[in-house]
C-alpha positions in Angstrom: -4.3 10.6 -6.7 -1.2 9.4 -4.7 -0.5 5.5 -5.2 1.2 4.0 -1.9 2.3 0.5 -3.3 3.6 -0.4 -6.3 6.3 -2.2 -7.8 7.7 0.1 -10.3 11.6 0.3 -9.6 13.3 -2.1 -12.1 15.6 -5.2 -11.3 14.3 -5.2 -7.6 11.7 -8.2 -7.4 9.2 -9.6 -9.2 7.5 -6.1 -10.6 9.0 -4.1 -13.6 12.3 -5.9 -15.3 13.7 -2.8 -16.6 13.7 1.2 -16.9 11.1 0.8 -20.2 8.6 -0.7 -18.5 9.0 1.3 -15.6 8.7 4.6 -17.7 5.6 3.0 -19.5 4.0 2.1 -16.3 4.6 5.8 -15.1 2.7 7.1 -18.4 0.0 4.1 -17.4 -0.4 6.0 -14.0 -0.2 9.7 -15.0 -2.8 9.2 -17.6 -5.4 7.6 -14.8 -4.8 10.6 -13.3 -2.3 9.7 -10.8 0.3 12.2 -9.1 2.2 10.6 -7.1 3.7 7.1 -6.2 5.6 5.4 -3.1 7.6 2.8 -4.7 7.6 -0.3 -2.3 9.9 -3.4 -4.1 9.5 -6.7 -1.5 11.6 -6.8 1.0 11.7 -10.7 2.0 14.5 -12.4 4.2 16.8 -14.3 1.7 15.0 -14.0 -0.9 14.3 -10.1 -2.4 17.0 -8.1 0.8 16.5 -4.5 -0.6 18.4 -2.3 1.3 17.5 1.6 2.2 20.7 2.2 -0.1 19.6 0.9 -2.9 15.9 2.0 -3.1 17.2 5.1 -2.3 19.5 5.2 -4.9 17.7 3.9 -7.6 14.0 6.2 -7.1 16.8 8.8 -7.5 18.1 7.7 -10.9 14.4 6.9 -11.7 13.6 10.9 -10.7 16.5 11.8 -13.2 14.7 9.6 -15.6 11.2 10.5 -15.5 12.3 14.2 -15.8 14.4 13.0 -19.1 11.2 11.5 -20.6 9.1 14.7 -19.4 6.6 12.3 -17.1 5.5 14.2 -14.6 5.3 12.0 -11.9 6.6 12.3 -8.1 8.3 9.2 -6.5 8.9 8.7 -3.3 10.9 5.5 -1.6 9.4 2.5 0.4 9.2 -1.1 0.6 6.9 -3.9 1.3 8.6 -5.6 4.4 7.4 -9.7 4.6 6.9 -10.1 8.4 9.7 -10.9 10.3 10.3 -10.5 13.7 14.0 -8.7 12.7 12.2 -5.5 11.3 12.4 -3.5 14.1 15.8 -3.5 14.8 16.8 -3.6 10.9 14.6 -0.4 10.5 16.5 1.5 13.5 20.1 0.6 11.9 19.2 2.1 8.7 19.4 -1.3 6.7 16.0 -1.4 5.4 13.4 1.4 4.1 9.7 2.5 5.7 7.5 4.4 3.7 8.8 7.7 2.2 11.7 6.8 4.1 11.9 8.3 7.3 7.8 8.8 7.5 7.4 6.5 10.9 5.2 4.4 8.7 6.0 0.9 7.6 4.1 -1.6 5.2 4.1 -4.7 5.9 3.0 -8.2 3.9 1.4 -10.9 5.8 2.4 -14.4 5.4 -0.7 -16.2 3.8 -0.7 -19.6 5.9 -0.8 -19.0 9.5 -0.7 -15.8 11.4 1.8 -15.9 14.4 -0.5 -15.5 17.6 2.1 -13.2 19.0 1.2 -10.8 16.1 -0.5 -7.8 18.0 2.6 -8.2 20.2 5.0 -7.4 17.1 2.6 -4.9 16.2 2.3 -3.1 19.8 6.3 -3.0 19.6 6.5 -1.6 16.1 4.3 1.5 17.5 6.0 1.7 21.2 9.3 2.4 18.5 7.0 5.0 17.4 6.7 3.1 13.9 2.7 2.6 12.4 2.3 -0.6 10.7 0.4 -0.7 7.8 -1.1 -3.9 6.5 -1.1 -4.5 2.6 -3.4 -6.3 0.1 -5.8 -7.4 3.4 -8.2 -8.7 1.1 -6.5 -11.1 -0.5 -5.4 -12.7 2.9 -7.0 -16.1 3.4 -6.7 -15.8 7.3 -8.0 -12.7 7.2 -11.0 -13.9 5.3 -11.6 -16.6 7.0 -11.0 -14.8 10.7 -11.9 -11.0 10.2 -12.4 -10.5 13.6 -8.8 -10.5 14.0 -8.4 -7.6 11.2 -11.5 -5.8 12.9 -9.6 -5.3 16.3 -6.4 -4.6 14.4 -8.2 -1.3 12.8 -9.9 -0.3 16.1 -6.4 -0.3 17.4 -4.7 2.0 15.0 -3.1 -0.6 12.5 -3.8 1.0 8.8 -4.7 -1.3 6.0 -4.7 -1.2 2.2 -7.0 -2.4 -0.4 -6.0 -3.4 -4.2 -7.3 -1.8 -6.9 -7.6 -5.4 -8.3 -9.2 -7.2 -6.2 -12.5 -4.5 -6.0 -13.0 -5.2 -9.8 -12.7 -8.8 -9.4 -9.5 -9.7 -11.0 -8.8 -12.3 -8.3 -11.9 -14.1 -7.6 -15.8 -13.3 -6.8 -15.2 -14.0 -3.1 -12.0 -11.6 -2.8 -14.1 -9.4 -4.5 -16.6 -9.7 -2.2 -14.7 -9.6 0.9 -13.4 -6.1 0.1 -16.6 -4.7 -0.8 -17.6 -5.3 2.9 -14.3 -4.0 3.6 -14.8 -0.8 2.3 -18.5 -0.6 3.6 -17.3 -0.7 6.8 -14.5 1.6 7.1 -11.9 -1.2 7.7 -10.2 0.1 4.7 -7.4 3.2 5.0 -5.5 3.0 0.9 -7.0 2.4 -2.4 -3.3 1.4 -3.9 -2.7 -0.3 -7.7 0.6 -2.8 -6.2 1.5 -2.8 -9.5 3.9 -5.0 -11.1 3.3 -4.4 -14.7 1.3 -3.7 -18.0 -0.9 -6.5 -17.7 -1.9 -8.0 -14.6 -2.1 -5.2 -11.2 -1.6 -2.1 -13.6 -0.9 1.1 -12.6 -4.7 2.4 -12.6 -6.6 3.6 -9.9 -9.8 5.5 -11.4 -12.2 2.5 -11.9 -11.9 1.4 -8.9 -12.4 4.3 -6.9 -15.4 4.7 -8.6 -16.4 1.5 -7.4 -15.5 2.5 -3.7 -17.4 5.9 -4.1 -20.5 4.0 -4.8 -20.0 1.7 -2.0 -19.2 4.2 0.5 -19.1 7.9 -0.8 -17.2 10.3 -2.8 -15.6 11.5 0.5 -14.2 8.6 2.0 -12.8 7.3 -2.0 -10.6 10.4 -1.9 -9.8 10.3 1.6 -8.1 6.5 0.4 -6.7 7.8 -2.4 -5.3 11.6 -1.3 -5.9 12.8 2.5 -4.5 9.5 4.0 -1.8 9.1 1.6 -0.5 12.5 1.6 -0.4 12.6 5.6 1.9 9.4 5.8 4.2 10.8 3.3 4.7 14.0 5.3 5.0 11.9 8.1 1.5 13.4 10.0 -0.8 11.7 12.1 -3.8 9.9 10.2 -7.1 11.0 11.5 -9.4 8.2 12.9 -12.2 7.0 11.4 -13.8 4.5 13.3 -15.2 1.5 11.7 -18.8 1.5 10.9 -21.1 -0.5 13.5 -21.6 -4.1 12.8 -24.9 -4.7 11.6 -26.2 -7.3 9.2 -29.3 -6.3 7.3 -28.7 -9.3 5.2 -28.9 -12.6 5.4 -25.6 -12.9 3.8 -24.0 -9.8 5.6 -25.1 -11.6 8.5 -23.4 -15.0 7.8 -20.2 -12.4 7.5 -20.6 -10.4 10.4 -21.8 -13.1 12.9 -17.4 -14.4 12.6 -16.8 -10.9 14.2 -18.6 -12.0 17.4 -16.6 -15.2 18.1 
């Protein structure tokens, strides 16, 4: 399994405080049966400012010491980016880090109170730069919930989205929960990813959860979130469309959902 979000480089933000934990969160991973890891520390505007440089340089001493403590594990280098209308332009002068680098993908966080309404706008000029957003943690994003039409015509138009490990076991709440069960039911979902920041609370795990997509959607499309997509965005391919599943509401309760799509 390949993990595309997690904060597992040490000193950078709120995930891992140190190279210990780090290397114990690696072991965490590689004993779920993880492969591979995109390390993505926050990148937010005076607050975490990560630069390329130093993810760069410090997924290479963490390389140097995974090989040390015999972990076989493969990092790669990325960031979350907190929206701001700057990225662009900071990604083109080299100042901050996409996904894998120079991959032409970027993840980006959502703020959680308001949505800017010139949003598809930022997203139409992130992909005319030839740069595909991906959204993180959609789940957990109260707008979101509250307005998933908006994320439904995001998908349709190419944005990619990822899904928390967390959040499918309930580890946040029953309606987060909830809300990415439909998610994943209706193909609105791209990453299965841990966005781990520790031992305790997000851990580096994948396994359980995947089983949970796989019986809500297939074994197919779990390790198509957790392997096929992954590995095409960190070789920098295109990422084969799957279009979301047909709105229907069997349910009375799947119909209370589905009926915010058609406002």
């Amino acid at each position: 399994m390949i993990d595309m979000h997690s904060h597992i480089l040490p000193g950078l933000d709120d995930g891992a405080p140190d190279w210990e934990q780090a290397l114990a969160m690696a072991r965490m991973a590689v004993e779920d049966g993880i492969a591979s890891m995109v390390c993505t520390p926050h990148w937010v505007l005076g607050k975490y400012e990560n630069s390329r440089t130093a993810i760069l340089e410090k997924v290479a001493e963490f390389k140097e010491r995974l090989a040390a403590a015999e972990i076989p594990l493969a990092v790669y280098p990325g960031s979350e980016l907190r929206l701001d209308m700057s990225i662009p332009e900071r990604l083109r002068a080299g100042e901050i880090i996409g996904l894998n680098d120079r991959s032409g993908y970027v993840l980006l966080e959502l703020p959680e109170e308001n949505l800017p309404d010139s949003l598809e706008d930022f997203f139409w000029n992130l992909q005319i730069a030839g740069l595909r957003p991906i959204i993180s943690h959609v789940e957990r994003n109260p707008v979101l919930r509250a307005r998933p039409r908006r994320l439904f015509n995001w998908v349709e138009a190419g944005i990619l989205t990822q899904i928390t490990a967390a959040s499918i076991l309930e580890e946040f709440s029953m309606e987060i929960m909830e809300f990415s069960h439909t998610l994943i039911r209706h193909r609105l979902v791209h990453m299965l990813v841990t966005d781990t920041h520790g031992l305790r609370m997000r851990i580096p795990r994948l396994s359980e959860a995947r089983a949970v997509v796989e019986g809500l959607a297939g074994p197919a499309f779990a390790e198509l979130l957790v392997s096929g997509t992954p590995q095409h965005i960190i070789r920098g391919e295109s990422v084969p469309v799957i279009d979301p599943l047909p709105l229907e509401a069997p349910g009375k309760k799947k119909a209370r959902f589905w009926s915010l799509f058609s406002r």
